[in-house]
C-alpha positions in Angstrom: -16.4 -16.6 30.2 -16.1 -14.0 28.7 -15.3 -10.3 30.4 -17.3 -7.9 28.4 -14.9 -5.1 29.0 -16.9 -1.9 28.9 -15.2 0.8 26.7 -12.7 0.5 23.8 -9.3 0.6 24.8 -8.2 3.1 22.3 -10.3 5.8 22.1 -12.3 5.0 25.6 -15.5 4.8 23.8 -18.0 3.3 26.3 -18.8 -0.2 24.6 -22.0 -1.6 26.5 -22.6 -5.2 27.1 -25.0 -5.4 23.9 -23.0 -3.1 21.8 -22.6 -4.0 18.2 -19.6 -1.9 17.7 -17.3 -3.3 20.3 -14.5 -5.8 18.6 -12.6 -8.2 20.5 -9.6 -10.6 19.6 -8.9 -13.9 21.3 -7.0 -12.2 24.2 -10.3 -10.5 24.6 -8.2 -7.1 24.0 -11.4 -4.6 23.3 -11.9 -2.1 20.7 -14.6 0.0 18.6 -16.1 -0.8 15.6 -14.5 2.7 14.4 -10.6 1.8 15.7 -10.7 -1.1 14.0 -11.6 0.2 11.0 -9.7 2.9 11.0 -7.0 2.6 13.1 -5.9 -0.8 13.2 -7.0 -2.5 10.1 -8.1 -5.6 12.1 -4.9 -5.9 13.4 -4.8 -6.2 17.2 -1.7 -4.0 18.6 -1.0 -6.0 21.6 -1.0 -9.7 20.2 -1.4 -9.0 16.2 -4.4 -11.3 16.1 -7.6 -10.4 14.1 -10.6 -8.7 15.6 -14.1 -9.8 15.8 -17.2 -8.6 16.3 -17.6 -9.1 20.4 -21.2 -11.5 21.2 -23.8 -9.8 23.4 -24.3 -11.8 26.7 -27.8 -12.2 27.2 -29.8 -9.4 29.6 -31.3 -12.7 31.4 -27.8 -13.5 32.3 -26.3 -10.5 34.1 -26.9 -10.6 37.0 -25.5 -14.1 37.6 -22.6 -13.2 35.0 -22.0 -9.7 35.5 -19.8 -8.1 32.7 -16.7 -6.1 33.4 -16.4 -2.4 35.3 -12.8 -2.0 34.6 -12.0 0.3 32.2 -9.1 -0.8 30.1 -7.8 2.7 28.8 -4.1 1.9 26.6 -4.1 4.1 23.9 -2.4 2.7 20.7 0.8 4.6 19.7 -0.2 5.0 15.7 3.0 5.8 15.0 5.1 3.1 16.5 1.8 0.7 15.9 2.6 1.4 12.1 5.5 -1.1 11.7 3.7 -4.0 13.4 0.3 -2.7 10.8 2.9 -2.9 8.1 4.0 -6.7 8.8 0.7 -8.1 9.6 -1.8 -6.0 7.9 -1.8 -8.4 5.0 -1.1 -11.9 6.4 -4.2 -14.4 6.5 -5.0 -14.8 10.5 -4.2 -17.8 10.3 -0.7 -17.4 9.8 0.2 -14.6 11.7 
C-alpha cells in the first residue's frame, strides 16, 4: 500500500492525498508536478527511475488506510543532480 507522502520532497510543497500534482516513482520517492517538470526532467534523483503521476486513494478509504504525516523534506542538489540528469535524461525507462 501505498504511503501517500504528504509534501514534495524538493521544494516541501504540501501534496494532499487527492492532489493531482504530486509525482511518484516506484520507490514511492515524492515530488511536484512543478519539480518534475522543471527540475528533474522526470528523472528521479535518488534511484534515476521515471516519475508518475501519484493515484488518489479514495476519501472512503482513509480512515482504515490513513496516508502518510511524515514529511520527507531532501532537497535536490541541482548542481550535483546535473551529472546524473545528464546520463539519464534521455534513456527510455526501461533501460535505465
Amino acid at each position: 500500500m501505498l504511503e501517500i507522502r504528504p509534501n514534495c520532497e524538493n521544494c516541501g510543497t504540501t501534496l494532499p492525498y487527492d492532489s493531482a500534482e504530486a509525482m511518484i516513482c516506484t520507490f514511492e520517492c515524492t515530488f511536484c508536478k512543478d519539480c518534475v517538470e522543471r527540475i528533474l526532467h522526470n528523472v528521479c534523483p535518488n534511484c534515476g527511475g521515471g516519475l508518475e503521476k501519484r493515484p488518489i486513494r479514495p476519501k472512503s478509504l482513509l480512515e482504515k488506510y490513513p496516508v502518510s504525516a511524515q514529511p520527507v523534506h531532501k532537497p535536490v542538489d541541482e548542481a550535483a543532480f546535473s551529472a546524473k540528469l545528464a546520463l539519464l535524461r534521455d534513456v527510455p525507462l526501461g533501460e535505465r
